[in-house]
C-alpha positions as CSV (number, residue, x, y, z in Angstrom):
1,X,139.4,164.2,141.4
2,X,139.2,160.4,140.8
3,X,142.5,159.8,140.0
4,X,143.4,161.1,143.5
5,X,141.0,158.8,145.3
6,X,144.3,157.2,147.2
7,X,145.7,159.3,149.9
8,X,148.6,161.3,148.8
9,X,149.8,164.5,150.9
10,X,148.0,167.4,149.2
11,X,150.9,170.5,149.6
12,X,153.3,167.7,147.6
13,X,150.7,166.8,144.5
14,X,149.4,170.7,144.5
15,X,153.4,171.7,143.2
16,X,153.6,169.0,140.4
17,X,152.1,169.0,137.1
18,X,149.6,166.7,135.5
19,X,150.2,166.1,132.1
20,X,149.7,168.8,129.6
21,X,148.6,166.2,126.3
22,X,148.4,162.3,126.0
23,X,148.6,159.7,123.3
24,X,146.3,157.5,124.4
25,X,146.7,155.1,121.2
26,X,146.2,152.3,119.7
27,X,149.2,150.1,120.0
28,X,151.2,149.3,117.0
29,X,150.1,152.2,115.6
30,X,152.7,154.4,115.4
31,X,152.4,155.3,119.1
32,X,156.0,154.8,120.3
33,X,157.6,156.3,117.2
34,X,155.9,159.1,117.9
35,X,156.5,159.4,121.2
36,X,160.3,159.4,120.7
37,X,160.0,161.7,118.0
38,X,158.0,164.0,120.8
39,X,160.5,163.7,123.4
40,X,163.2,165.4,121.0
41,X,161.4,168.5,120.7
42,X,162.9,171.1,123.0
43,X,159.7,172.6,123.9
44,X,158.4,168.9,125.3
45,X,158.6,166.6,127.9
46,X,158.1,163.5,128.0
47,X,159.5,160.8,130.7
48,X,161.4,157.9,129.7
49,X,158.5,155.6,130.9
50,X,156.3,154.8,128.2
51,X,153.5,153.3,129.0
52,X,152.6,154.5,133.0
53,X,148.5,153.4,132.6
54,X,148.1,155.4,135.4
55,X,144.2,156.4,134.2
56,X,143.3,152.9,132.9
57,X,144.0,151.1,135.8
58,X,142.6,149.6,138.9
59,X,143.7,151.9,141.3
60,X,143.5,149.1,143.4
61,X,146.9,147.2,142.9
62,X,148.8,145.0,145.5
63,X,151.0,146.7,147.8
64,X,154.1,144.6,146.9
65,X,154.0,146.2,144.0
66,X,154.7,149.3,144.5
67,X,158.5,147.7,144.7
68,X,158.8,147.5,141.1
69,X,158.4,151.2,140.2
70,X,160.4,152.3,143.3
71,X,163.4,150.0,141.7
72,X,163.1,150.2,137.9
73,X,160.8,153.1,137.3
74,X,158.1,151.5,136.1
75,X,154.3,151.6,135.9
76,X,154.0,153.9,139.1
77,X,151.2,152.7,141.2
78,X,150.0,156.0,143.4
79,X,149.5,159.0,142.4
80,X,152.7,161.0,144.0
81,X,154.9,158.5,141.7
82,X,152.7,158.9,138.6
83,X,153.3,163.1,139.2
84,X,156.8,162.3,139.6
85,X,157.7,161.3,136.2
86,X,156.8,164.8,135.0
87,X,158.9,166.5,137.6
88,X,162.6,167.2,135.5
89,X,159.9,169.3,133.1
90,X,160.8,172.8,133.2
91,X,157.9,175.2,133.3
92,X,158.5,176.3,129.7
93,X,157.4,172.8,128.5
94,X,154.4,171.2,127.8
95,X,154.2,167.6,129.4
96,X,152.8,164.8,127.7
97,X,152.7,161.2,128.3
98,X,151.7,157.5,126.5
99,X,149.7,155.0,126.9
100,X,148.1,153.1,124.2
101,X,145.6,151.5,127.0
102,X,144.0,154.4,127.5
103,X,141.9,154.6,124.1
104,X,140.5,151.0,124.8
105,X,140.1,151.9,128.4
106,X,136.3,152.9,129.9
107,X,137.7,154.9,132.5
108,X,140.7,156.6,131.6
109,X,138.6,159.4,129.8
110,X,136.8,160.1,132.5
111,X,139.9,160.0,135.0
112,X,142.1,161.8,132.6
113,X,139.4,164.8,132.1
114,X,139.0,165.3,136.0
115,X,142.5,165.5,136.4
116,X,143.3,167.4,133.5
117,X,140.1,169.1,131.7
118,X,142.3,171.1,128.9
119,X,144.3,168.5,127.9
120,X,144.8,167.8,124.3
121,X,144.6,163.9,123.7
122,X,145.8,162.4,120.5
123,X,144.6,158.5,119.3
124,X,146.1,156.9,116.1
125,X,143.8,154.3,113.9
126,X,144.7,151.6,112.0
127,X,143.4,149.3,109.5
128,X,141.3,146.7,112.1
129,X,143.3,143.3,109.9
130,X,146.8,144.5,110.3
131,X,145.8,146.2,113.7
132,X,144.7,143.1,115.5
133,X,147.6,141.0,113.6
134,X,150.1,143.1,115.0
135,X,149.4,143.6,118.1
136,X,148.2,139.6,118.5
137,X,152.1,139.1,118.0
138,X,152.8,142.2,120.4
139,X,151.1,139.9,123.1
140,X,152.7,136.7,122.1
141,X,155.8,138.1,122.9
142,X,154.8,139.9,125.9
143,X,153.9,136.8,127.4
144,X,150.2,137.9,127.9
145,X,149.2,135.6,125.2
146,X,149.9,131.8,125.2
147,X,147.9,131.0,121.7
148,X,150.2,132.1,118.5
149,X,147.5,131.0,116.5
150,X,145.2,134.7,115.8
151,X,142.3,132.6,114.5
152,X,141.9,130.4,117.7
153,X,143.0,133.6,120.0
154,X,139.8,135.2,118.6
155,X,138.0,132.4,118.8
156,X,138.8,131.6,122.6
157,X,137.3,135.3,123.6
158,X,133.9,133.9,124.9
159,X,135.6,131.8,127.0
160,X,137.8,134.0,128.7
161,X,135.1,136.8,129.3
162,X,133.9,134.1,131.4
163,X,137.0,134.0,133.0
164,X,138.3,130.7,131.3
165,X,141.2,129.6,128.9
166,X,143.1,132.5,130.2
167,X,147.0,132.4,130.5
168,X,148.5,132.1,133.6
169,X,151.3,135.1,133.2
170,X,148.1,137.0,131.7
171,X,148.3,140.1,134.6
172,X,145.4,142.2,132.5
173,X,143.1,139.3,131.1
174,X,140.9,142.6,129.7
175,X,143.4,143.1,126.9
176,X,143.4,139.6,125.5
177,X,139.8,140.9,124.2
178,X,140.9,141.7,121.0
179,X,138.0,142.6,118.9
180,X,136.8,145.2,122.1
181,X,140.1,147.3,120.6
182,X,138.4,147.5,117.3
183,X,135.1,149.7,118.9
184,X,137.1,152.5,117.3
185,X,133.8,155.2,117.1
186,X,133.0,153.8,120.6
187,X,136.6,154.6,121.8
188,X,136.4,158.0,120.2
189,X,133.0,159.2,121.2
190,X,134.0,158.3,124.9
191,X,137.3,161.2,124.3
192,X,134.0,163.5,122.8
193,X,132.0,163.2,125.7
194,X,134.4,164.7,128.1
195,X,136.6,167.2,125.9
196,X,135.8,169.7,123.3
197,X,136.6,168.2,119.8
198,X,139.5,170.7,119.1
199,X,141.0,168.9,122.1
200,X,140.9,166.0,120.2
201,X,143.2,164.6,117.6
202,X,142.2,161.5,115.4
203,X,145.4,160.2,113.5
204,X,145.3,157.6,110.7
205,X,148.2,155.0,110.9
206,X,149.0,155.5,107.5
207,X,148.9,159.1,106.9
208,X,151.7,158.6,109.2
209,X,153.8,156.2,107.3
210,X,152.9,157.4,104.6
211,X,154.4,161.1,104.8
212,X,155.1,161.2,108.6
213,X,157.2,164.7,108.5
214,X,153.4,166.4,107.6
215,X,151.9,164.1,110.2
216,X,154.2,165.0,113.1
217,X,154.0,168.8,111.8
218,X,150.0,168.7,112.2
219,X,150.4,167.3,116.2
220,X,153.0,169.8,116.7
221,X,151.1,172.5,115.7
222,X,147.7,170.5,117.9
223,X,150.1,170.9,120.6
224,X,150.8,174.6,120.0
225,X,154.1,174.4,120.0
226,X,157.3,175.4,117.0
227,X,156.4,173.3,114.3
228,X,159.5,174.1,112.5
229,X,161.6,172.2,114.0
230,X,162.9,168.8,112.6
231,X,162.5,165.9,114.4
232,X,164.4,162.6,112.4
233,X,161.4,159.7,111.8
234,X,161.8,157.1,114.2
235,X,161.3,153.2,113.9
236,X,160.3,151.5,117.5
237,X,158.8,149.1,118.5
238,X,158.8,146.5,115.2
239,X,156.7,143.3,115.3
240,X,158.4,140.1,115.6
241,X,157.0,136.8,116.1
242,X,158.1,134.5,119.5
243,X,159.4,130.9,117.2
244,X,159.0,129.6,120.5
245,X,156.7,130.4,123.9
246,X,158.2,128.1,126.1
247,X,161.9,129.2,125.1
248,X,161.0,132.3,125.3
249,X,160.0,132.2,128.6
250,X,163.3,129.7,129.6
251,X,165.6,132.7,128.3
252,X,163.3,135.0,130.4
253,X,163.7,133.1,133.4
254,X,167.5,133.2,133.0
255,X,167.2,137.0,132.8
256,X,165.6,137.6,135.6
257,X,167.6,134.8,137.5
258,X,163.5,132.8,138.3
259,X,164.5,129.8,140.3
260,X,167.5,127.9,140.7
261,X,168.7,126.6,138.1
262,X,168.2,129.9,136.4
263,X,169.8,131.6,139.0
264,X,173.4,129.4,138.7
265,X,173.1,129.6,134.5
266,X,172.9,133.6,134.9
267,X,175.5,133.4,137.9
268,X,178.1,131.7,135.8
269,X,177.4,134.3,132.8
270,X,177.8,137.1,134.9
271,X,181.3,135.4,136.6
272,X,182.5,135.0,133.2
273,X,182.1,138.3,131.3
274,X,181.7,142.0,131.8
275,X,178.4,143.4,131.7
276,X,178.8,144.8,127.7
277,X,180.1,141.1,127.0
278,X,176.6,139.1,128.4
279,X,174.8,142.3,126.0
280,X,176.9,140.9,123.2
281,X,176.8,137.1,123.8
282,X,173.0,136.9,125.3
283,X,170.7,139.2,123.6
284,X,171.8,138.3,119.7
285,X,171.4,134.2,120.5
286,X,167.9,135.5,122.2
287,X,167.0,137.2,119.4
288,X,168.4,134.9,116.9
289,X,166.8,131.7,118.5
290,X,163.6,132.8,120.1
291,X,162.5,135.7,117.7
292,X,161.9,135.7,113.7
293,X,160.3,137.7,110.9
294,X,156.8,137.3,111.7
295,X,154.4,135.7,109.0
296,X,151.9,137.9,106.9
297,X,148.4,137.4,108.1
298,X,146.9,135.1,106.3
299,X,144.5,136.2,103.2
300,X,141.4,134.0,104.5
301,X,141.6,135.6,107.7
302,X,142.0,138.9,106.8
303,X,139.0,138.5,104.3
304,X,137.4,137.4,107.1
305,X,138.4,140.2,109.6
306,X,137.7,143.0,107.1
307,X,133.9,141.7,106.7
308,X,133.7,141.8,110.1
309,X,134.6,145.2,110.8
310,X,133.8,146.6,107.7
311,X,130.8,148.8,110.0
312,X,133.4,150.0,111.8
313,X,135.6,151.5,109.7
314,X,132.6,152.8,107.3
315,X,131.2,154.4,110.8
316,X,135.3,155.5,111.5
317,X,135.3,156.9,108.1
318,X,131.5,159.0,108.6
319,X,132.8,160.0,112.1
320,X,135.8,161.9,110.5
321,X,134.2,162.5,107.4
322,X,136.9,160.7,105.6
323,X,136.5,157.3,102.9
324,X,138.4,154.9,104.9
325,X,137.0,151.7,103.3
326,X,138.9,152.9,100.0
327,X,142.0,153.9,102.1
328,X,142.2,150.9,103.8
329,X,140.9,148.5,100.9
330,X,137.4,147.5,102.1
331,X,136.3,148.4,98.8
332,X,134.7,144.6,97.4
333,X,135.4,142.9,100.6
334,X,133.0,140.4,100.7
């Protein structure tokens, strides 16, 4: 198994589950609505980390690590911790999991089929122009991306494949390739190689905006379980642009208490007020001052984008027999 290269004692991994489906993406998609909209159903589970990458990863991760999920949970770094987010499953539910890295990913195909050759995998597509736009704020305000211009981000992608002009508090340089997330037939066939096709679910982005009772009805019934019952539509994860990176990252620092001065600003917050009170008084001047209503992308750009991916989502369209360029107004693009 090759997710299981690391040593893990076999009797304890042999009585948990691997996951039963995945949504493996794309980000800003519709993914994490979805997900919570999943986790309602009785007849699912899904842990309360989003996200774990376990099967796009480098398994090879530095031990000090491993602190972070042990403490908060997060992005488990062996294999007995990824196995352990399923465990509160009862054996009446299917288990499923996200992680929007894994459609994008080379390996996680591969990984997830050894561990898991039945599993149903579910990927969502969206127009490449809003896609990339989207998700280039995502990154802004994830700290992974240090340009706020999406013109010069693209534009800076030869350099960084050559390991340049990359950000320092960039942990996964990989995903500031931003045009590699638009390989969408490439992304797909690699899902086709290793699973049957009715193992397979390709979701439109706005099929699922569009009328997203039908669309969470159609992966219910993928995933073979009541599709009957109502799950209310779910808005996560909106786009926001940072006004500022370096504030950004001040307020950050203060957060997490980085350094001193940090340290004796959060100290004297936490001696003045209860714990609801810094909620209140810190994360409404956080969003007020550091976040706004992110800008529409502009029309030159996305003229531009769409005649550059206008083969992909022709080829997207032929794959799934389905006239995306008139869905997704490629129609007279150039």
């Amino acid at each position: 198994m090759t997710a299981s290269a690391e040593s893990t004692a076999p009797e304890r991994v042999s009585q948990r589950r691997f996951p039963d489906f995945f949504i493996v993406g794309h980000a800003k998609s519709g993914t994490t609505a979805l997900y919570e909209m999943l986790r309602r159903h009785p007849q699912l589970y899904m842990p309360p980390v989003k996200e774990p990458q376990y099967f796009a990863r480098n398994q090879s991760v530095p031990s000090g690590r491993k602190k972070t999920f042990e403490q908060t949970g997060r992005r488990p770094e062996t294999l007995e911790q990824y196995l352990s987010l399923f465990a509160p499953a009862t054996p009446e539910q299917r288990v499923g999991e996200a992680s929007t890295f894994y459609l994008w990913s080379p390996v996680a195909p591969g990984r997830i089929a050894d561990a898991r050759p039945d599993a149903r995998i579910i990927a969502i597509f969206r127009e490449p122009a809003s896609f990339l736009h989207s998700l280039h704020l995502q990154m802004v305000q994830n700290h992974a991306e240090s340009q706020k211009d999406l013109r010069k981000a693209l534009a800076l992608e030869g350099a960084r494949r050559r390991g340049r002009k990359i950000p320092r508090s960039a942990h996964w340089p990989q995903a500031l390739m931003y045009t590699d997330r638009v390989r969408y037939v490439e992304q797909l066939c690699r899902y086709h190689e290793v699973f049957p096709r009715e193992q397979v679910l390709a979701l439109i982005y706005d099929d699922f905006r569009a009328d997203n009772e039908a669309t969470v009805r159609r992966v219910l019934s993928f995933l073979e379980v009541d599709d009957g019952v109502s799950l209310a539509k779910t808005e996560a994860n909106p786009t926001v642009a940072v006004r500022s990176v370096h504030l950004d990252g001040m307020m950050r620092s203060v957060r997490a208490a980085r350094g001193p001065v940090s340290r004796a600003v959060k100290g004297t917050v936490k001696a003045l007020t209860t714990g609801p009170q810094r909620r209140d008084i810190l994360y409404p001047f956080r969003r007020r001052l550091v976040y706004g209503e992110p800008r529409a992308l502009d029309p030159s750009l996305q003229n531009e984008l769409r005649a550059r991916f206008e083969g992909e989502v022709a080829a997207l369209g032929e794959y799934l027999d389905r006239d995306l360029l008139t869905l997704w107004g490629y129609d007279g693009v150039r």
